[in-house]
PyMOL Python script that loads the backbone (N, CA, C, O; Angstrom):
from pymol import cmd

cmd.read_pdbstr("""\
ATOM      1  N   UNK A   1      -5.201  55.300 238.794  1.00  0.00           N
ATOM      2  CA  UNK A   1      -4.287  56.313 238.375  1.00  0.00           C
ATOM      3  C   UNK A   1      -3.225  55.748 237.417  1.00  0.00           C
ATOM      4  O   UNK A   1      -2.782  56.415 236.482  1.00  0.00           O
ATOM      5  N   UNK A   2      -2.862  54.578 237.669  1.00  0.00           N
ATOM      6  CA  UNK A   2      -1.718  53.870 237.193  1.00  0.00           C
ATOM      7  C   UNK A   2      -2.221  53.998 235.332  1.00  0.00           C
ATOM      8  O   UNK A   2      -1.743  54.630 234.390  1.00  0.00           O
ATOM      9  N   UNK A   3      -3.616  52.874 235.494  1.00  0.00           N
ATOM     10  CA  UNK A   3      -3.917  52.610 234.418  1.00  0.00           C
ATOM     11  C   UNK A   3      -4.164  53.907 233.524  1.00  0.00           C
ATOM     12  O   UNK A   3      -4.178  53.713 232.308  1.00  0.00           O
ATOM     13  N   UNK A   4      -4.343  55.089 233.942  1.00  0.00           N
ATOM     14  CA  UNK A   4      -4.924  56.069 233.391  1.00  0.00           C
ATOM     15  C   UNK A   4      -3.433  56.691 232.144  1.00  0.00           C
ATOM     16  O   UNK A   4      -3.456  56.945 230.940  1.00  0.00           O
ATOM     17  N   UNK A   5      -2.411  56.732 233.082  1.00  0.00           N
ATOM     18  CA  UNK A   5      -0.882  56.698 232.564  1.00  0.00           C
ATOM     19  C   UNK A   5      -0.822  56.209 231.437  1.00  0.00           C
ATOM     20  O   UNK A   5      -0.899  56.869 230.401  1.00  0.00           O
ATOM     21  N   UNK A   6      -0.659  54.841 231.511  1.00  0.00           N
ATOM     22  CA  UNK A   6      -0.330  53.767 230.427  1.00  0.00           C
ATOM     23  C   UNK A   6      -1.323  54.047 229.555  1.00  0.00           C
ATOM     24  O   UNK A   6      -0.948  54.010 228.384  1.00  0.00           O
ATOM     25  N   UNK A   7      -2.362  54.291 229.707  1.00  0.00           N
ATOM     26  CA  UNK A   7      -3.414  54.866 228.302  1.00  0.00           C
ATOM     27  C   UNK A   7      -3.025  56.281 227.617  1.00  0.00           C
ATOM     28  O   UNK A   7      -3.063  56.557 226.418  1.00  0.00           O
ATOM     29  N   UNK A   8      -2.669  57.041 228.624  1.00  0.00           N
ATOM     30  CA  UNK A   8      -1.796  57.947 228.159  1.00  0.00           C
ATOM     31  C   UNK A   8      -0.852  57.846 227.226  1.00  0.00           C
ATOM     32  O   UNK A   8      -0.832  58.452 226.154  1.00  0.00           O
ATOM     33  N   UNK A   9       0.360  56.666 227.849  1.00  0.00           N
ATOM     34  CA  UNK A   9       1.495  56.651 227.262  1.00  0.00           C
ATOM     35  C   UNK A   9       1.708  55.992 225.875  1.00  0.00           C
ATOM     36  O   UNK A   9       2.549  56.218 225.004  1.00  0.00           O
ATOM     37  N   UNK A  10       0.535  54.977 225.951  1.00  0.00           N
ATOM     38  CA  UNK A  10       0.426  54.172 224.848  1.00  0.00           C
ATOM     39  C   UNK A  10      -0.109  55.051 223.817  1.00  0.00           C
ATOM     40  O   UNK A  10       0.450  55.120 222.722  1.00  0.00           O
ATOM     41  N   UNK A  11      -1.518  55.964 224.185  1.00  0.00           N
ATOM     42  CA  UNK A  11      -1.476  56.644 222.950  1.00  0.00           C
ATOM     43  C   UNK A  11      -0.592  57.775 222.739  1.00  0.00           C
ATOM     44  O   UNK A  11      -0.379  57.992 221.546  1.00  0.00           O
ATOM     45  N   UNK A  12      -0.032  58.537 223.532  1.00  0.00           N
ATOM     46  CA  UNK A  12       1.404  59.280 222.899  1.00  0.00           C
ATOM     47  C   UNK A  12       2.404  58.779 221.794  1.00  0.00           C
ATOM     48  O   UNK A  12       2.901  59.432 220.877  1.00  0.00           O
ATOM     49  N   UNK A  13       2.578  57.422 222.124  1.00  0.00           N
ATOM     50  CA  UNK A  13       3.479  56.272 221.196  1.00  0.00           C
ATOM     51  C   UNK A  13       2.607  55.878 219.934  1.00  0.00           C
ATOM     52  O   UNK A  13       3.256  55.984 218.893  1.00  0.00           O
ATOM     53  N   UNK A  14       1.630  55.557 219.803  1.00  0.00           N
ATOM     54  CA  UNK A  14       0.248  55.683 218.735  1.00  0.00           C
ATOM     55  C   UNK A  14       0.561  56.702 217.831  1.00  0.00           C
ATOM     56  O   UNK A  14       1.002  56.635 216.683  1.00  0.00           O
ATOM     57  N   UNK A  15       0.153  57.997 218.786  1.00  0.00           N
ATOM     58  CA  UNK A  15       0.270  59.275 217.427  1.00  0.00           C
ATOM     59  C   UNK A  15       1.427  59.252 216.568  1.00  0.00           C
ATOM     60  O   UNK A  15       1.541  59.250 215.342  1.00  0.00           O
ATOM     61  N   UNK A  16       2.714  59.225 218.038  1.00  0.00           N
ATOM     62  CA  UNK A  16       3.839  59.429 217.055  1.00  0.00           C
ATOM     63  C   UNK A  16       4.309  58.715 216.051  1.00  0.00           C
ATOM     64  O   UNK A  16       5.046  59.106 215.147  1.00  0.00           O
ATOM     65  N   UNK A  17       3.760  57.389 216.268  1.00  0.00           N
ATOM     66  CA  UNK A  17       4.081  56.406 215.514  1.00  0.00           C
ATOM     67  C   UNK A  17       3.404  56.853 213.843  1.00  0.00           C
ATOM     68  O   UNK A  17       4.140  56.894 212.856  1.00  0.00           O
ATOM     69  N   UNK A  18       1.929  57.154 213.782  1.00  0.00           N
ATOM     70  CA  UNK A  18       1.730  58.048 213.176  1.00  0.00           C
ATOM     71  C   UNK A  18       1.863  59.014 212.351  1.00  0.00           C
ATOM     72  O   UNK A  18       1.605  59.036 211.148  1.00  0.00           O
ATOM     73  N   UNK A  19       2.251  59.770 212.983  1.00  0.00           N
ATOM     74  CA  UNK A  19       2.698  60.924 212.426  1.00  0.00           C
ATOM     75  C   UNK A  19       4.328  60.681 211.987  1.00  0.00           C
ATOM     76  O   UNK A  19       4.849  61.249 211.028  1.00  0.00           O
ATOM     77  N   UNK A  20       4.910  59.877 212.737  1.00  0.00           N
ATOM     78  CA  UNK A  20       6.235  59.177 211.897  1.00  0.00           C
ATOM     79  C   UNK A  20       6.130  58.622 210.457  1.00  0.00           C
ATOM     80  O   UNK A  20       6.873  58.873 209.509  1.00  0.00           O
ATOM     81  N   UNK A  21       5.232  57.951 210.490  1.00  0.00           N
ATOM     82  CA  UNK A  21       4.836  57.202 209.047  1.00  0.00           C
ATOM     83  C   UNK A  21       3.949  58.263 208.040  1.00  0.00           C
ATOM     84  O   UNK A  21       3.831  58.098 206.826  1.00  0.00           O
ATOM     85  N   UNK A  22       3.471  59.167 208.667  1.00  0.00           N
ATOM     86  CA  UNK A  22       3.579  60.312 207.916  1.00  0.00           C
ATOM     87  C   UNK A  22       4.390  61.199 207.066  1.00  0.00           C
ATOM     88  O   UNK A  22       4.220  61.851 206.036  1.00  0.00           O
ATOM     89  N   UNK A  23       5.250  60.990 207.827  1.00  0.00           N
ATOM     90  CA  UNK A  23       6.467  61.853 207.322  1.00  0.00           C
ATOM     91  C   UNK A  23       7.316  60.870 206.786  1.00  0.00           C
ATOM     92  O   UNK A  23       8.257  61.244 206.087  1.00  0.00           O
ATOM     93  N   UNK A  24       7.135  59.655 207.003  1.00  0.00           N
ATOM     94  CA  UNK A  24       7.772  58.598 206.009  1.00  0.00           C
ATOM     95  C   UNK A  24       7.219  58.980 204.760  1.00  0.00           C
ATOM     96  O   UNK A  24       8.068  59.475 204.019  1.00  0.00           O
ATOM     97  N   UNK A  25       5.830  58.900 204.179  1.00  0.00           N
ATOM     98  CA  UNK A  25       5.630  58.527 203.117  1.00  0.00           C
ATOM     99  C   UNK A  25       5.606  59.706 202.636  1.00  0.00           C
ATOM    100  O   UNK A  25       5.050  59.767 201.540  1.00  0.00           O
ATOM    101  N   UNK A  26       6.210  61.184 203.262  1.00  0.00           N
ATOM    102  CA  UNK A  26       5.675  62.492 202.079  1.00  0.00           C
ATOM    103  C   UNK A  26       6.993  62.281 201.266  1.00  0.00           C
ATOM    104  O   UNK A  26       7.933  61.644 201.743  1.00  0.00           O
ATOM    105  N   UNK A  27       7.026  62.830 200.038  1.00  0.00           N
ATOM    106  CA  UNK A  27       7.776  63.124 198.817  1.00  0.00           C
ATOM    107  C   UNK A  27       8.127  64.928 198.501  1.00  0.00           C
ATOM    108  O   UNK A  27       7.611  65.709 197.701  1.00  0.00           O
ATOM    109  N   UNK A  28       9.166  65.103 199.470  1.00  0.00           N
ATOM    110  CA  UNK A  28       9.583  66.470 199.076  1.00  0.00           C
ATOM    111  C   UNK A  28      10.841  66.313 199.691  1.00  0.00           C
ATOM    112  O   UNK A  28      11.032  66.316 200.907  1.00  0.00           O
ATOM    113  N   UNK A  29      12.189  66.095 198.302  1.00  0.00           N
ATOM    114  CA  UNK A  29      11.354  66.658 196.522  1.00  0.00           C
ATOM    115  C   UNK A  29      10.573  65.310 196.103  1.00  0.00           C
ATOM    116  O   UNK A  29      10.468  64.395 196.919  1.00  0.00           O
ATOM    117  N   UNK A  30      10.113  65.231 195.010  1.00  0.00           N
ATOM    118  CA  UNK A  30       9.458  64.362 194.724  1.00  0.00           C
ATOM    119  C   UNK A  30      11.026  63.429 193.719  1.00  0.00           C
ATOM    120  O   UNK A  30      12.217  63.741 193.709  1.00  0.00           O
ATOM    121  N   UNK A  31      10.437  62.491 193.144  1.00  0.00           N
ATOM    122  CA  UNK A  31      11.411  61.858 192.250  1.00  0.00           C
ATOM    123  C   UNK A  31      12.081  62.327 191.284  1.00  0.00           C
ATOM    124  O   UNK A  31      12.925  61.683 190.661  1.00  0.00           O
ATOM    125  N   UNK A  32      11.696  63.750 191.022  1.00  0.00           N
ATOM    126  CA  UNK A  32      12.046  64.290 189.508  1.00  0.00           C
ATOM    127  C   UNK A  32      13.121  65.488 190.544  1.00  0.00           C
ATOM    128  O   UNK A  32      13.984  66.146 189.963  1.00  0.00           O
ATOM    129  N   UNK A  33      12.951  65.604 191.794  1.00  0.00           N
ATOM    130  CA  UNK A  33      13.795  66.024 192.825  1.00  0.00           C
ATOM    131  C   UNK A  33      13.454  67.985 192.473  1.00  0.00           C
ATOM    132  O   UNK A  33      14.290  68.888 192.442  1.00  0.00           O
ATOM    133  N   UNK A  34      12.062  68.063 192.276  1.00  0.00           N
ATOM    134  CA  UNK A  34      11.741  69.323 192.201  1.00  0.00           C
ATOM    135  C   UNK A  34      10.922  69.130 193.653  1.00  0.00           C
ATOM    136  O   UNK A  34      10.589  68.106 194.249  1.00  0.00           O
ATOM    137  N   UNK A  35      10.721  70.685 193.999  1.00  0.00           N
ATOM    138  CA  UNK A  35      10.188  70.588 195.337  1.00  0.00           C
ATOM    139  C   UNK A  35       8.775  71.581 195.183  1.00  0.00           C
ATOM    140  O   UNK A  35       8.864  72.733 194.758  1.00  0.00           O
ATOM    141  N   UNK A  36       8.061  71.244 195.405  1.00  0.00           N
ATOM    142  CA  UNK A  36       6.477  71.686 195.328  1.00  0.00           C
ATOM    143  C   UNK A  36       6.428  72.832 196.092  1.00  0.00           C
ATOM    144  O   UNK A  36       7.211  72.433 196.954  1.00  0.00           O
ATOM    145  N   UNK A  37       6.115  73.992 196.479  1.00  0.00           N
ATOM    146  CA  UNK A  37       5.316  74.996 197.024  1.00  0.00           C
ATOM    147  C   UNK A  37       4.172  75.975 196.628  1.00  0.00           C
ATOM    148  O   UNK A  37       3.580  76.314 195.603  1.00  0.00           O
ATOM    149  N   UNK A  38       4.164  76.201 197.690  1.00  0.00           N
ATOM    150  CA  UNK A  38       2.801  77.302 197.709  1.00  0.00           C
ATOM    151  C   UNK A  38       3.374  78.588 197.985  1.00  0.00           C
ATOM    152  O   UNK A  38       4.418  78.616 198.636  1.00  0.00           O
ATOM    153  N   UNK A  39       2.921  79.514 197.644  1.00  0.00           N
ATOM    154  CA  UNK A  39       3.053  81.354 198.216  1.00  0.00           C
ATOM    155  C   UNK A  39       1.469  81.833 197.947  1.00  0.00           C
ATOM    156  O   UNK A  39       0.646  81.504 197.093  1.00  0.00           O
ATOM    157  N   UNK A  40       1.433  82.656 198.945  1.00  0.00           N
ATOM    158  CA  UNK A  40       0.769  83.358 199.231  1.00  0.00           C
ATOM    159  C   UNK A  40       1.390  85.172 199.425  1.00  0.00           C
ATOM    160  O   UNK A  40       1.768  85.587 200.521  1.00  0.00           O
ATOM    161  N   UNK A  41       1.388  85.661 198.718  1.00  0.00           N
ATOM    162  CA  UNK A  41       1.225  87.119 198.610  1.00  0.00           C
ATOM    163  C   UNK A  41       0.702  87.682 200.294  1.00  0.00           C
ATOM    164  O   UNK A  41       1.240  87.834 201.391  1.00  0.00           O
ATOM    165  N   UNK A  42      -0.303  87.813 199.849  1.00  0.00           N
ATOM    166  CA  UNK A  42      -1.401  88.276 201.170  1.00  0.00           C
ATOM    167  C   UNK A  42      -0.981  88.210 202.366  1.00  0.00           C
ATOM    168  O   UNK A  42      -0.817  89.124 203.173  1.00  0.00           O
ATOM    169  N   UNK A  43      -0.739  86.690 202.515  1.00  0.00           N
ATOM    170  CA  UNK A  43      -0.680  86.405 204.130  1.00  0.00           C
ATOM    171  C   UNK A  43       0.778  86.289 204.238  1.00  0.00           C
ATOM    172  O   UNK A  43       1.228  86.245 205.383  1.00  0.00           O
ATOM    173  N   UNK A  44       1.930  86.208 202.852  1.00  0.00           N
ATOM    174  CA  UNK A  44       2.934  86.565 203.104  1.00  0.00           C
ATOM    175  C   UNK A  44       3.586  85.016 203.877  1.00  0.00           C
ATOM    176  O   UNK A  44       4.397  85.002 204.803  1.00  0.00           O
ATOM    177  N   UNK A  45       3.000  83.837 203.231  1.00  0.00           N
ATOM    178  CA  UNK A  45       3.427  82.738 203.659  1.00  0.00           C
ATOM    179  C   UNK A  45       3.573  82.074 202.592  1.00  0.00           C
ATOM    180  O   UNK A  45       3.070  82.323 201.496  1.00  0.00           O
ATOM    181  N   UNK A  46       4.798  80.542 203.101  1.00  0.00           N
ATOM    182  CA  UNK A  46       5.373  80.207 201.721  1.00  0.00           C
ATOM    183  C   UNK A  46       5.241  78.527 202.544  1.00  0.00           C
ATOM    184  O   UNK A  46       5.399  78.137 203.701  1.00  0.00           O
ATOM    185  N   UNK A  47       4.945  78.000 201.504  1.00  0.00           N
ATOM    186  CA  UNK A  47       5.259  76.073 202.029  1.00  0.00           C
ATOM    187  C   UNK A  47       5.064  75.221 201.356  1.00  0.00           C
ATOM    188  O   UNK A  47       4.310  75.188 200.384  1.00  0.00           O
ATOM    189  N   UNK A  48       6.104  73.937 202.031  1.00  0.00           N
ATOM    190  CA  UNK A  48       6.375  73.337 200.807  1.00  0.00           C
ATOM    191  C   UNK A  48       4.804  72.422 200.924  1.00  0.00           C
ATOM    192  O   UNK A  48       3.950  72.581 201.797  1.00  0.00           O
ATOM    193  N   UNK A  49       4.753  71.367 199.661  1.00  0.00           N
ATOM    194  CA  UNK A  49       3.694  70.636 199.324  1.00  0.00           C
ATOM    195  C   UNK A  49       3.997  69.264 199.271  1.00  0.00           C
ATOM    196  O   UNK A  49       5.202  69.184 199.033  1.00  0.00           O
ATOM    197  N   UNK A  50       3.580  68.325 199.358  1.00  0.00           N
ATOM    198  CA  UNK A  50       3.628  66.886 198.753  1.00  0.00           C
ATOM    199  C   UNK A  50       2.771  66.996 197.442  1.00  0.00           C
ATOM    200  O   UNK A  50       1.620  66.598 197.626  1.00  0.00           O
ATOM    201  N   UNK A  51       2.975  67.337 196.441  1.00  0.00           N
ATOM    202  CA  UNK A  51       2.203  67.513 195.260  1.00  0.00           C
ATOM    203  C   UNK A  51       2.586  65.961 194.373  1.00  0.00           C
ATOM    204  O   UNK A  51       3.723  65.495 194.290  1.00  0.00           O
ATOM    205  N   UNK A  52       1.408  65.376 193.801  1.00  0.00           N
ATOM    206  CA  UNK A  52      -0.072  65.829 193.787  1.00  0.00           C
ATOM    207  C   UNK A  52      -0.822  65.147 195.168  1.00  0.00           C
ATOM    208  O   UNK A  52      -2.031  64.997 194.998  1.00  0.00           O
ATOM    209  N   UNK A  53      -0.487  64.859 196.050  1.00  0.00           N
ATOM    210  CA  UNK A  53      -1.328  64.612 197.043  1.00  0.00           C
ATOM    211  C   UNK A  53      -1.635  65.707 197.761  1.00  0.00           C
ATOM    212  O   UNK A  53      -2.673  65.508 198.392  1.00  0.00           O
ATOM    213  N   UNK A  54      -0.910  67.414 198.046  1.00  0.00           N
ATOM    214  CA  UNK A  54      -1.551  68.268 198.321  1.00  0.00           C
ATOM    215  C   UNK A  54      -1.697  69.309 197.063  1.00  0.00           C
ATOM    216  O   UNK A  54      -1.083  69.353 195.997  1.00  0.00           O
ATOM    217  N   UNK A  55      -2.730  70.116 197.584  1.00  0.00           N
ATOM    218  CA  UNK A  55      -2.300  71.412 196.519  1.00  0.00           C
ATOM    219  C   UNK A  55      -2.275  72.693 197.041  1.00  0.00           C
ATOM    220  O   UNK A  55      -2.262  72.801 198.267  1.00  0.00           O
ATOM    221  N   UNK A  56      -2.265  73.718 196.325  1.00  0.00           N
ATOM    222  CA  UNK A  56      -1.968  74.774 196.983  1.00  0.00           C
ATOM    223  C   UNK A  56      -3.676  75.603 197.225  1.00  0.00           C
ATOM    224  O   UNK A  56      -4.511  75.567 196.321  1.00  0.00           O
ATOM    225  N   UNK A  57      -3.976  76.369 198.710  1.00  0.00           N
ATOM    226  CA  UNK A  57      -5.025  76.788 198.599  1.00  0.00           C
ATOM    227  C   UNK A  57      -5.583  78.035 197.767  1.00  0.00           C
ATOM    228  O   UNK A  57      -4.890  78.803 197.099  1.00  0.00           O
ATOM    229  N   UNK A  58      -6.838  78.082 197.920  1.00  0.00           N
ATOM    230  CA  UNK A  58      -7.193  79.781 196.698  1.00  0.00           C
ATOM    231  C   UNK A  58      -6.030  80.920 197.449  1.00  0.00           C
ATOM    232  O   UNK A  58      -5.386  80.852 198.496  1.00  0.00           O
ATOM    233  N   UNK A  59      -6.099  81.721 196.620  1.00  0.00           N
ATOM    234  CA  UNK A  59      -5.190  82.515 196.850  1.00  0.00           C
ATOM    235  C   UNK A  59      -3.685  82.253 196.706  1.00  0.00           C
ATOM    236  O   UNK A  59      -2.930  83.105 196.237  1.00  0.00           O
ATOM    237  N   UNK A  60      -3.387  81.379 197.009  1.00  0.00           N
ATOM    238  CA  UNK A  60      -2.073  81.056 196.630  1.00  0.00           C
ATOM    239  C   UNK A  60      -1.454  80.674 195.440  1.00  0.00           C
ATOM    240  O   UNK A  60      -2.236  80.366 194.540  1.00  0.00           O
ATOM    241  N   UNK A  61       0.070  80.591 195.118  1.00  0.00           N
ATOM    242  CA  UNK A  61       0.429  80.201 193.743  1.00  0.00           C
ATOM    243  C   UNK A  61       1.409  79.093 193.645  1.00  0.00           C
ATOM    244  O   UNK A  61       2.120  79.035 194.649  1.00  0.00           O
ATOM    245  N   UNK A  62       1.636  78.305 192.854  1.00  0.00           N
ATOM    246  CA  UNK A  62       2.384  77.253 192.823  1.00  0.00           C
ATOM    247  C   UNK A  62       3.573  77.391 192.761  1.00  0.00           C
ATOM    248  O   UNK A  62       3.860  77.652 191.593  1.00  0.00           O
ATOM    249  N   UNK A  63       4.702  77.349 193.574  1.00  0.00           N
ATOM    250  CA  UNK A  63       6.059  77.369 192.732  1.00  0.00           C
ATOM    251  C   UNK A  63       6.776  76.254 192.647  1.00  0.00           C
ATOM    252  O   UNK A  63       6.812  75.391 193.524  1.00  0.00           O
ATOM    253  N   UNK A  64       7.312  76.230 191.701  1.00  0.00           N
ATOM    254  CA  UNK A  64       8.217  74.779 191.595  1.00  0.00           C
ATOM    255  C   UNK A  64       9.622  74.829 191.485  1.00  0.00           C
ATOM    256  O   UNK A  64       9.986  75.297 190.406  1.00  0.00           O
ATOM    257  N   UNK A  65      10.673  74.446 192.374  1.00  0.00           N
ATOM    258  CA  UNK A  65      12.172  74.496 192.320  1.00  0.00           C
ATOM    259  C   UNK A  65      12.662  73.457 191.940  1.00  0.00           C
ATOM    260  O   UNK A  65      12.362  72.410 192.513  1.00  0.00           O
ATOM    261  N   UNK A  66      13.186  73.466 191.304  1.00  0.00           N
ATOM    262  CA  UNK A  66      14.392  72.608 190.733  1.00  0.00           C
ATOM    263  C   UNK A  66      15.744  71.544 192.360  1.00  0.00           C
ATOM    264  O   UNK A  66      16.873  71.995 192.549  1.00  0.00           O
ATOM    265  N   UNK A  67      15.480  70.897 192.789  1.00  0.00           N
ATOM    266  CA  UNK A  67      16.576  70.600 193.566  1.00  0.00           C
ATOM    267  C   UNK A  67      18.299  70.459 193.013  1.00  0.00           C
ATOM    268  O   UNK A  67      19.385  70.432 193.593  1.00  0.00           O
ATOM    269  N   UNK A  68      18.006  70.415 192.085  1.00  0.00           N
ATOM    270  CA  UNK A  68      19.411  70.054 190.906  1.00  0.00           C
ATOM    271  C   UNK A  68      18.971  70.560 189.686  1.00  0.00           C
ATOM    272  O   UNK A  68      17.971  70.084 189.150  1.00  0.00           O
ATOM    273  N   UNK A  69      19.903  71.897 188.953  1.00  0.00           N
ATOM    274  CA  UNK A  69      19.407  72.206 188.177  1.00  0.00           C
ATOM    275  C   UNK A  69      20.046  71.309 187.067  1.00  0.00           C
ATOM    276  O   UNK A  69      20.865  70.392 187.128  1.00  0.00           O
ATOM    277  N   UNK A  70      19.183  72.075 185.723  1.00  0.00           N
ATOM    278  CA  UNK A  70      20.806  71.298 184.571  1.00  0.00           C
ATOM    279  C   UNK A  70      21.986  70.829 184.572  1.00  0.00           C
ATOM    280  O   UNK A  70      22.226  70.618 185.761  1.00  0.00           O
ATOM    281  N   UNK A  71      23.033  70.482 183.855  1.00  0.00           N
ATOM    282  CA  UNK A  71      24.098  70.769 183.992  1.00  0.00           C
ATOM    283  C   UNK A  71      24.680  71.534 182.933  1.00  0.00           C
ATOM    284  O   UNK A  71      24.315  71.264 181.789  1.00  0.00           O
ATOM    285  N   UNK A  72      25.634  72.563 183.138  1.00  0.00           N
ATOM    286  CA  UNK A  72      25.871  73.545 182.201  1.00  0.00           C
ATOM    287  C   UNK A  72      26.983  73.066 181.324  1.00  0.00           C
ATOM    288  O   UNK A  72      27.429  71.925 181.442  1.00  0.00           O
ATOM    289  N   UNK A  73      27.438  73.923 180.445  1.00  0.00           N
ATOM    290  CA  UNK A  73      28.391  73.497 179.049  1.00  0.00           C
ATOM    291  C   UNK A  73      29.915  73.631 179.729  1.00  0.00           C
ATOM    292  O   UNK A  73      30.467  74.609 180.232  1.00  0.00           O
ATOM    293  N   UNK A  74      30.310  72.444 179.567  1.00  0.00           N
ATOM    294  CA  UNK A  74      31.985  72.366 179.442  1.00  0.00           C
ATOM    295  C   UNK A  74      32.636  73.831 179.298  1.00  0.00           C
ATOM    296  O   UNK A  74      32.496  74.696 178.433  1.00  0.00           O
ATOM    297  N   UNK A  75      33.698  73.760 180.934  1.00  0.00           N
ATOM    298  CA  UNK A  75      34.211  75.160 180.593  1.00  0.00           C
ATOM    299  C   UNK A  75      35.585  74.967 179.747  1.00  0.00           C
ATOM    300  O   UNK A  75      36.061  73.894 179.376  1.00  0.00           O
ATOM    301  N   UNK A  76      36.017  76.051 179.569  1.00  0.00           N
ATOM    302  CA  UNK A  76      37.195  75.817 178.394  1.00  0.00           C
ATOM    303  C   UNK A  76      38.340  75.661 179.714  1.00  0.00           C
ATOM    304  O   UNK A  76      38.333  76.173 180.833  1.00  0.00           O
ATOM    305  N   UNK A  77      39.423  74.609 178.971  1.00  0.00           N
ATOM    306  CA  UNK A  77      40.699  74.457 179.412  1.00  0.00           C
ATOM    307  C   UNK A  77      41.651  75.552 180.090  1.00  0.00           C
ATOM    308  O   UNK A  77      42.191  76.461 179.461  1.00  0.00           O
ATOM    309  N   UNK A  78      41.749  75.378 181.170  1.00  0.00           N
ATOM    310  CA  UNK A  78      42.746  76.616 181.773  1.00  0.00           C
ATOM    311  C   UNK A  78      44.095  76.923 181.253  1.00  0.00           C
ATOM    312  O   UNK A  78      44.029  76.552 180.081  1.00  0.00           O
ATOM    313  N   UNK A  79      45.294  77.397 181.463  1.00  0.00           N
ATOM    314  CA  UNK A  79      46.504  77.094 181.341  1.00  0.00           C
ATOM    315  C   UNK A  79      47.070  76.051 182.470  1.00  0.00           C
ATOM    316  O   UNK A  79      46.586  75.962 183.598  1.00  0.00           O
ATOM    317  N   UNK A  80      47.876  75.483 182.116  1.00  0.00           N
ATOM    318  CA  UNK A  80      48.779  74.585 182.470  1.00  0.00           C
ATOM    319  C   UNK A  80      49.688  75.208 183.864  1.00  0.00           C
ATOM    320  O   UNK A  80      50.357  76.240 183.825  1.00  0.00           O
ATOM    321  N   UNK A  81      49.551  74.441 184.903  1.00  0.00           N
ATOM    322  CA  UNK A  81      50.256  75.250 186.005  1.00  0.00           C
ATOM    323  C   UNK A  81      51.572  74.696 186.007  1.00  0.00           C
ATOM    324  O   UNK A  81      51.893  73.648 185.445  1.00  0.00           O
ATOM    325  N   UNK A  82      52.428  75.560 186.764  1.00  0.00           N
ATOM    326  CA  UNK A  82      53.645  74.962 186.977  1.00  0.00           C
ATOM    327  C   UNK A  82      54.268  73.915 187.428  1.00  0.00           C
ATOM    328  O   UNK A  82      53.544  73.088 187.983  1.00  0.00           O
ATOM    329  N   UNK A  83      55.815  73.591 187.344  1.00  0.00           N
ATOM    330  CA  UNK A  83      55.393  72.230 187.862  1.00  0.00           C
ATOM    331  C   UNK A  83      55.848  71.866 189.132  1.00  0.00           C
ATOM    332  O   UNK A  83      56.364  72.862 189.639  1.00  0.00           O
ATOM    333  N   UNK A  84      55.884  71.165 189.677  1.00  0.00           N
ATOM    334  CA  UNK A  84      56.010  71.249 191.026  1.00  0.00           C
ATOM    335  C   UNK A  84      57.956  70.956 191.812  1.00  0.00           C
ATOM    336  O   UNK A  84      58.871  70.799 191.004  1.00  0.00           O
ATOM    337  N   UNK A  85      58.185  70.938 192.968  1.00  0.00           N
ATOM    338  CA  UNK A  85      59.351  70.879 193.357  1.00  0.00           C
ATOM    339  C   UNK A  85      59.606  69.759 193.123  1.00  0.00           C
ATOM    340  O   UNK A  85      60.723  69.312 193.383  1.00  0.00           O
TER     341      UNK A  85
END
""", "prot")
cmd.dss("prot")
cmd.show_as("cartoon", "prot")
cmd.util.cbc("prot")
cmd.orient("prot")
């Protein structure tokens, strides 16, 4: 019974270990800090991707977000506030 445990427990610690280093190596966002997804219309589901190591299935469409967009144009100078006590 004992031993049956520890085979248990050891592979519980296995997977996760696993599936830890899984989720170590995905890239979302990726380096360019856009984030990969999929939509689906139909089934009315949306998720993200590790692109190009996944892709999106038939039916579905690619979208791509920006994590940081541009940066926009210099706003103009305010007025001058008062001055203080």
């Amino acid at each position: 019974m004992k031993v049956q445990r520890g085979v248990a427990v050891v592979a519980a610690g296995v997977a996760t270990a696993l599936a830890l280093g899984g989720l170590a190596g995905a890239a979302i966002p990726d380096s360019d800090g856009v984030i990969h997804t999929c939509y689906s219309q139909a089934s009315g589901t949306w998720r993200p991707i590790d692109f190009p190591r996944q892709r999106c299935k038939g039916g579905e469409v690619q979208l791509d977000i920006n994590q940081r967009g541009p940066s926009g144009a210099a706003g103009a100078t305010g007025p001058a506030g008062a001055d203080g006590l």
